[in-house]
C-alpha positions in Angstrom: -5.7 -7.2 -34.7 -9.2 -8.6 -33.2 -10.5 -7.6 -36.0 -8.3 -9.2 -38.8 -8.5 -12.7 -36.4 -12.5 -12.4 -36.2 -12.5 -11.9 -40.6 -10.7 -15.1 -40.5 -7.1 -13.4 -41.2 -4.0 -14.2 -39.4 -3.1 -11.3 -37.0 -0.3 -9.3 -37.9 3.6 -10.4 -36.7 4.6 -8.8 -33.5 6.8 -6.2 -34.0 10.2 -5.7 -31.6 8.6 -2.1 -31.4 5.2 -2.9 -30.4 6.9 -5.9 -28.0 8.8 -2.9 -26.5 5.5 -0.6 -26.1 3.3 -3.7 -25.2 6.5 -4.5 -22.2 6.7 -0.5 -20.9 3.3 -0.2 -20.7 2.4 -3.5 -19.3 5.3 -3.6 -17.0 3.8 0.0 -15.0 0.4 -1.7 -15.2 1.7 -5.0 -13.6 4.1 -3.7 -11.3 1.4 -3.1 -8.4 0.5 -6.8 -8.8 3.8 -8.3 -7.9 4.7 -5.8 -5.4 1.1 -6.9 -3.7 2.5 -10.8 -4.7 5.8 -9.4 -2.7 3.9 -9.5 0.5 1.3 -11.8 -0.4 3.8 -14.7 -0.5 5.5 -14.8 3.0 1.9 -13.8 4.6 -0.4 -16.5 3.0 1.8 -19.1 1.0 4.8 -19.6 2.6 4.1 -22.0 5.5 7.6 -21.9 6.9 8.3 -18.1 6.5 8.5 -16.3 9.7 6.0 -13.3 8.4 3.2 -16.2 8.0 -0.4 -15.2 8.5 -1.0 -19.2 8.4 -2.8 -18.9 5.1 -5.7 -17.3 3.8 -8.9 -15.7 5.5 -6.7 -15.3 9.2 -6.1 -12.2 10.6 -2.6 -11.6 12.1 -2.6 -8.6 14.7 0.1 -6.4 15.4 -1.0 -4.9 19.1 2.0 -2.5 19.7 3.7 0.3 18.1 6.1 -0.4 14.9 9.9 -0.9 15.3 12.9 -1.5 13.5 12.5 -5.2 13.7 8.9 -4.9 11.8 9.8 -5.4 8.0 6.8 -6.7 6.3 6.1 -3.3 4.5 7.8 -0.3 3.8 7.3 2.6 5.5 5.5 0.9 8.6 3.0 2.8 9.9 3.4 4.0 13.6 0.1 5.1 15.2 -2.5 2.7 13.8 -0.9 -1.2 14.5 -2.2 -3.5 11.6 -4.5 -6.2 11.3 -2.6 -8.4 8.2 -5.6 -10.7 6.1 -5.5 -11.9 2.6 -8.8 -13.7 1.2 -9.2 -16.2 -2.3 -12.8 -15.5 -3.2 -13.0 -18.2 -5.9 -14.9 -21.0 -4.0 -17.6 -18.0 -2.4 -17.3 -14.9 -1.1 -16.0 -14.2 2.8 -17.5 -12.0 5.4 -16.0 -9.8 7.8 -17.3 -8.4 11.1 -16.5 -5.8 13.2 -17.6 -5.2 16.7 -18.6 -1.6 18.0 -15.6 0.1 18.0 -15.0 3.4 20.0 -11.8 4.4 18.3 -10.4 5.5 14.7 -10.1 2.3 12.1 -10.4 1.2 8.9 -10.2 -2.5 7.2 -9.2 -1.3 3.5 -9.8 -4.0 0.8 -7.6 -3.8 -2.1 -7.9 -5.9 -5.4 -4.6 -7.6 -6.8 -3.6 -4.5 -8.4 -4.0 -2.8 -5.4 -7.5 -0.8 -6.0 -9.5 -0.3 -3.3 -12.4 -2.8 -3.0 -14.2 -1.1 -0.3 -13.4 0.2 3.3 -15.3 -0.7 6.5 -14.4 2.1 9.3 -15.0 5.0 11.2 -14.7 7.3 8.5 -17.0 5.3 6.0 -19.1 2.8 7.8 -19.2 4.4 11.5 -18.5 2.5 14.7 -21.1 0.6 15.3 -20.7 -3.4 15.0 -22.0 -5.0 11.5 -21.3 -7.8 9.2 -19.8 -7.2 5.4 -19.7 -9.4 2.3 -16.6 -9.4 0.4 -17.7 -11.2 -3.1 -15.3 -11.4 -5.9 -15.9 -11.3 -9.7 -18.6 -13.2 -11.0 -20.4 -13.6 -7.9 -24.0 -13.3 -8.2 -25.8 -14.6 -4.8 -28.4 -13.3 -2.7 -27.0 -11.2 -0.1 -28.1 -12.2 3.6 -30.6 -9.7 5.1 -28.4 -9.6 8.1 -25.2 -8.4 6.0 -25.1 -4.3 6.4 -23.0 -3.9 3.3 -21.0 -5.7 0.0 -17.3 -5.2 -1.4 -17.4 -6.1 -5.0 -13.6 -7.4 -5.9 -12.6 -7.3 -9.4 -9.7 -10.1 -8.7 -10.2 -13.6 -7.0 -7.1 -12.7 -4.4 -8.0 -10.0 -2.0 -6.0 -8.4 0.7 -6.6 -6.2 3.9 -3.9 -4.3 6.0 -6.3 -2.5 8.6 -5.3 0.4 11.4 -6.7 0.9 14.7 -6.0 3.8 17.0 -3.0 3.1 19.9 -3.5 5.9 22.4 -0.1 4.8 23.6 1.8 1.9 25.2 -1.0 1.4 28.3 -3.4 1.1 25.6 -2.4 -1.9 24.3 -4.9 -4.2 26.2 -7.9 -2.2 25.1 -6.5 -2.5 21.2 -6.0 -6.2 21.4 -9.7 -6.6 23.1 -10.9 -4.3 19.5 -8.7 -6.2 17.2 -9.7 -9.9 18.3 -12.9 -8.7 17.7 -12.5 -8.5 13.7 -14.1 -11.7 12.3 -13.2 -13.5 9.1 -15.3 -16.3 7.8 -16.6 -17.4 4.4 -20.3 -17.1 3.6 -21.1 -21.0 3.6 -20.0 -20.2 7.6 -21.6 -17.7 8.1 -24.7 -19.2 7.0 -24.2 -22.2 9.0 -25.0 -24.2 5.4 -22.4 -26.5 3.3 -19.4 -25.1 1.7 -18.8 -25.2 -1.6 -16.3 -27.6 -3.4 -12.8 -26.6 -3.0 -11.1 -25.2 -5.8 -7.7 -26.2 -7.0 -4.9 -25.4 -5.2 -2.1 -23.8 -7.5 1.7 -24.2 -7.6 2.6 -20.8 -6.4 5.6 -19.3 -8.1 8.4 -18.3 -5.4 9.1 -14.5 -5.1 12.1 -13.3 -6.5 13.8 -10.0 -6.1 15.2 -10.3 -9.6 12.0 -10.8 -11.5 11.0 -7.1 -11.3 14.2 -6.3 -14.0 14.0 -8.6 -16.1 11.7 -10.6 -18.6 10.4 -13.1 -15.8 8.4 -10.0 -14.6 5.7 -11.6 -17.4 5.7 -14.8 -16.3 4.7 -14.0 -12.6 2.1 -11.4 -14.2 1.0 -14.3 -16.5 0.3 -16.5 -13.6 -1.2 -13.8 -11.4 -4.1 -12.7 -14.0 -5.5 -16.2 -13.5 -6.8 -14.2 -10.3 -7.6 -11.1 -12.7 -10.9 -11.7 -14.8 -10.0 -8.8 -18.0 -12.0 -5.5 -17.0 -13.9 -3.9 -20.1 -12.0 -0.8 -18.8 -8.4 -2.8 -19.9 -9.4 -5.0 -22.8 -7.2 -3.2 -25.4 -4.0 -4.0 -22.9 -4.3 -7.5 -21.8 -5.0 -7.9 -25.7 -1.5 -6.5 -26.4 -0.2 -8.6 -23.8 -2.1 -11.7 -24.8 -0.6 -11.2 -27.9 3.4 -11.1 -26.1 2.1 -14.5 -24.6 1.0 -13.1 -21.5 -2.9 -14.0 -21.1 -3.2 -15.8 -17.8 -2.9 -19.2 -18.9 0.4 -19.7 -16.9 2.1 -20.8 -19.5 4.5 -17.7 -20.4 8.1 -18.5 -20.8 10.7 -15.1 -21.7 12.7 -18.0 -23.6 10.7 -18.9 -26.1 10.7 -15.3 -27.4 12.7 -14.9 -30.5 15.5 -12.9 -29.9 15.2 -9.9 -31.3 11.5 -9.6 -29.4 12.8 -11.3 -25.8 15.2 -8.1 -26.2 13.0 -5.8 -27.3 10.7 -6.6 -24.0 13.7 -6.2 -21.8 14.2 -3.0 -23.2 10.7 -1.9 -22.4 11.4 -3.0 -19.0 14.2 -0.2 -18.9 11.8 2.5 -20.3 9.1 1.3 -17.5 11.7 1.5 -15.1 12.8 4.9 -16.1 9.1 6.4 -16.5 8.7 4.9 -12.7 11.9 6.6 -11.4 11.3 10.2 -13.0 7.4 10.0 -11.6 8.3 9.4 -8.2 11.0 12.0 -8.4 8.5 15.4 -8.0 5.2 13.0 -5.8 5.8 15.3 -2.6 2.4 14.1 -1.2 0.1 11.4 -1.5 -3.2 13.3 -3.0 -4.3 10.9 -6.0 -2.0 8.3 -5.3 -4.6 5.5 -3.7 -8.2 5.0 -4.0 -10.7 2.5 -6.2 -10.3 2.0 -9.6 -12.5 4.2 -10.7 -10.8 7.4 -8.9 -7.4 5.8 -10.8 -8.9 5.1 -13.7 -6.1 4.9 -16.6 -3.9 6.4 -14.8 -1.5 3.4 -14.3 1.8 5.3 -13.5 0.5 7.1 -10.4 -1.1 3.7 -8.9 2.8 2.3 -9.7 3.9 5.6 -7.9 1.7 4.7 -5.1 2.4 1.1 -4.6 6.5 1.9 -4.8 6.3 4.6 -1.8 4.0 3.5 0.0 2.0 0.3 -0.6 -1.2 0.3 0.8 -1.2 3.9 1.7 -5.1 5.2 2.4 -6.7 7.4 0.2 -6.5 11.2 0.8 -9.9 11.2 2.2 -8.8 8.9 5.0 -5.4 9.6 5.4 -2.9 12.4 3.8 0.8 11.8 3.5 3.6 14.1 2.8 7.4 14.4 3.3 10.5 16.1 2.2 12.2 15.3 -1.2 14.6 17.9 0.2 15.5 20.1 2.5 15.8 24.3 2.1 19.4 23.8 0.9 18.7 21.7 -1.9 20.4 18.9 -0.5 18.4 15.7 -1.7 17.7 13.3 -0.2 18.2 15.3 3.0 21.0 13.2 5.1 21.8 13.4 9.2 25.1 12.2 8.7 26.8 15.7 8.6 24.0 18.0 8.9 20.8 18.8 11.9 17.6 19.9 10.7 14.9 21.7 12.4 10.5 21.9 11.2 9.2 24.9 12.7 5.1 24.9 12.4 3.7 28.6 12.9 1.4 29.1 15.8 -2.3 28.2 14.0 -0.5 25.6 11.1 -0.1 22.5 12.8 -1.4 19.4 10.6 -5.2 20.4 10.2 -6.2 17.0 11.1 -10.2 15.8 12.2 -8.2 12.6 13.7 -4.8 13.0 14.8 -1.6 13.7 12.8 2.1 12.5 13.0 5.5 12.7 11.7 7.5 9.5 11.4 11.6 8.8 10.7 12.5 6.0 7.8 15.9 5.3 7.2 17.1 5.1 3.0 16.9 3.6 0.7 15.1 0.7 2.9 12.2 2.9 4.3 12.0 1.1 7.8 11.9 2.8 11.3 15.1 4.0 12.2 17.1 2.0 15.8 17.7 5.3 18.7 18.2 5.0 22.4 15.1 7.0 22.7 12.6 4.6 21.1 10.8 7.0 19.8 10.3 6.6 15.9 7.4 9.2 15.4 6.5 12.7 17.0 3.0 14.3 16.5 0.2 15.4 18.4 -0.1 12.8 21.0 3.7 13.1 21.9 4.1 13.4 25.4 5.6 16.5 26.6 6.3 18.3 23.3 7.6 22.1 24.7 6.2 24.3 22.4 7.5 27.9 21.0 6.6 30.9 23.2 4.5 32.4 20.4 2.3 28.6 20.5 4.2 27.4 17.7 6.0 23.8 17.1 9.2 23.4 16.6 10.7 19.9 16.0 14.4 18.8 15.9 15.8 16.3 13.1 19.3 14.8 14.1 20.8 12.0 14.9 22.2 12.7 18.3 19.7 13.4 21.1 20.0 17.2 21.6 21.4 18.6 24.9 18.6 20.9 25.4 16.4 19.1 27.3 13.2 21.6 25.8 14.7 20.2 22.0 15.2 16.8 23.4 11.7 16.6 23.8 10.9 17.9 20.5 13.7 15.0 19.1 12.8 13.1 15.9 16.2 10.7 16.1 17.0 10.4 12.5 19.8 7.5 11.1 23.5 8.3 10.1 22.4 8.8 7.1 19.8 9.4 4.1 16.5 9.7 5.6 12.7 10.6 4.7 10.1 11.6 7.6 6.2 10.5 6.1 3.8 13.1 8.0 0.6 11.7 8.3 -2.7 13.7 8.1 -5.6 11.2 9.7 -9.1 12.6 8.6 -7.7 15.8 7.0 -9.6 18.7 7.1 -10.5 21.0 3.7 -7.2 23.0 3.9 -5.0 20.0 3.6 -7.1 18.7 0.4 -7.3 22.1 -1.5 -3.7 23.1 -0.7 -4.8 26.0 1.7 -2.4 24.6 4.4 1.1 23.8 3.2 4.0 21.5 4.8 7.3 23.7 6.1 10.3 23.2 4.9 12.7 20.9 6.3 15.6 23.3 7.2 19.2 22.6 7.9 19.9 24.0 11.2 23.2 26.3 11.2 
């Protein structure tokens, strides 16, 4: 088609067949993008929402454990509180310091789609303090002598969800004294010289639910790849979907679609939609499912995976995740309504974990921490009290009611009256988690 335009021919007619290709495909590539624009809207557009980080290039702390109450993401992480930050890079590029830190954490940096920019942490960067330039596409500056490091974004918009380590509720002063330590400013700042000219401010589209179903999807994805410079890597796509109208210009409008195309699209919704539902179906773990965009590649569907089960999940390297699709009965997805469950771990094959390791409760289909008189919404290895089997073993119990053994009530994992998935959580995992050597148990029904 490039071709026939650049010989001076008219490009071929779009086809309802190629609309519906061009939609499918599109649709698994763009979903990541408005499920980041999902959160992105309440944290740094919305003014008045109660989520608000107060805009762009402010960190919101969260310097307690998770509960019920905490809905900004699925799947709410339980042992590393978050430090919430979303950056616009288009004016110049922000820096981020971190003070000397003598606990686990990470400040991932994901592009639009999600990618991982870079990570500043223990793992990757040490624990030392230092400085960090986060530049986005384009950007072609000399980099201060004093900066230890650069993030290269591919997209103008530019979030961060960071962990740091919570020994436990008396730690809390000591993480709040780490996390007011994390710095945001932009370069001109940092410099102490004059900022650039502002750039215009755009009318921000409101999120709605109902886009992700139908054709509106592409006209949120239209205005978000203003942020999204095309990557050599994707030219062939964002041709096909320049071609359905969709090329960043904001202008995209489902109605203006003949007919038989606007349906066409809509179908190809359906066919994402279903390609997305049968991939997450087997994903039992989260090896592959997060990293940069060169460990994705063009491998689309398992970034969609990712961002639907877990959105901002760490890579493997980082942080391992697994859970049960079902339990030893078949029963899926497993359910305390009517049924107890028991995870027995074999003396020498508890979580194989450099860092720590947990296990944590989410209610379906919502994924969010599950309410119990108990408090107590994870169980892992810095559980207070766990009893453990005579033969040095683990054995934890999965119910809804708070067992009358007291040894198993201190091995509870209070689950809802209901569907229910537990996320186990490898932090630093060691070789045999990565090649497969150590395996999950099953999650079996207790008779």
């Amino acid at each position: 088609m490039a071709a026939d335009h650049a010989a001076g021919r008219p490009a071929a007619p779009l086809t309802p067949e190629a609309a519906r290709d061009t939609a499918a495909s599109a649709w698994v590539w763009g979903y990541p993008l408005l499920e980041n624009y999902r959160t992105m809207y309440p944290q740094a557009i919305d003014p008045d929402d109660p989520r608000s980080l107060g805009g762009f290039g402010r960190f919101r702390h969260y310097s307690r454990p998770s509960t019920p109450a905490d809905t900004d993401v699925v799947t709410p992480n339980n042992d590393t509180p978050y430090s919430w930050a979303w950056l616009d890079l288009r004016s110049e590029p922000w820096v981020v310091s971190v003070p000397a830190v003598d606990r686990y954490y990470v400040l991932p940096f994901h592009d639009l789609d999600t990618s991982y920019v870079g990570y500043v942490g223990a793992r990757t960067t040490g624990q030392g303090a230092g400085d960090y330039l986060v530049a986005g596409p384009g950007w072609r500056g000399d980099v201060p002598d004093k900066i230890a490091g650069v993030l290269r974004a591919d997209t103008f918009l530019v979030g961060v969800l960071g962990r740091t380590y919570l020994a436990g509720p008396g730690d809390v002063t000591a993480l709040r004294a780490v996390q007011e330590q994390y710095r945001l400013r932009p370069l001109s700042e940092f410099l102490d010289t004059a900022a650039p000219h502002p750039v215009e401010e755009p009318v921000w589209p409101v999120w709605r639910e109902a886009d992700l179903g139908t054709a509106e999807f592409f006209t949120l994805l239209d205005f978000l790849l203003r942020f999204f410079p095309v990557l050599e890597s994707e030219r062939e796509l964002r041709q096909r979907l320049a071609a359905l109208g969709v090329d960043g210009g904001g202008e995209f409008e489902p109605s203006a679609l003949k007919p038989e195309i606007r349906a066409a699209v809509e179908r190809g919704i359906v066919d994402a939609r279903a390609t997305l539902e049968a991939a997450k179906r087997d994903a039992a773990d989260s090896t592959g499912w997060f990293g940069t965009r060169a460990e994705h590649g063009h491998d689309y569907l398992t970034r969609a995976v990712a961002a639907d089960k877990g959105l901002y999940g760490l890579p493997s390297d980082e942080a391992w995740y697994a859970g049960w699709l079902s339990d030893d009965r078949g029963n899926r997805p497993p359910d305390a309504s009517a049924r107890d469950y028991t995870v027995r771990f074999p003396p020498g094959q508890l979580p194989p974990a450099r860092f720590f390791w947990s296990a944590t409760m989410y209610r379906l289909p919502e994924r969010l921490l599950v309410d119990n008189p108990a408090d107590r919404y994870s169980i892992g290895d810095r559980t207070p009290g766990l009893v453990y089997d005579p033969d040095g073993g683990l054995t934890l119990h999965v119910r809804k009611d708070r067992p009358q053994d007291p040894e198993q009530a201190a091995n509870w994992l209070p689950a809802p009256d209901g569907p229910f998935t537990v996320a186990v959580r490898v932090y630093g995992p060691q070789a045999a988690v990565l090649d497969g050597s150590w395996s999950m148990p099953a999650l079996a029904v207790r008779d």
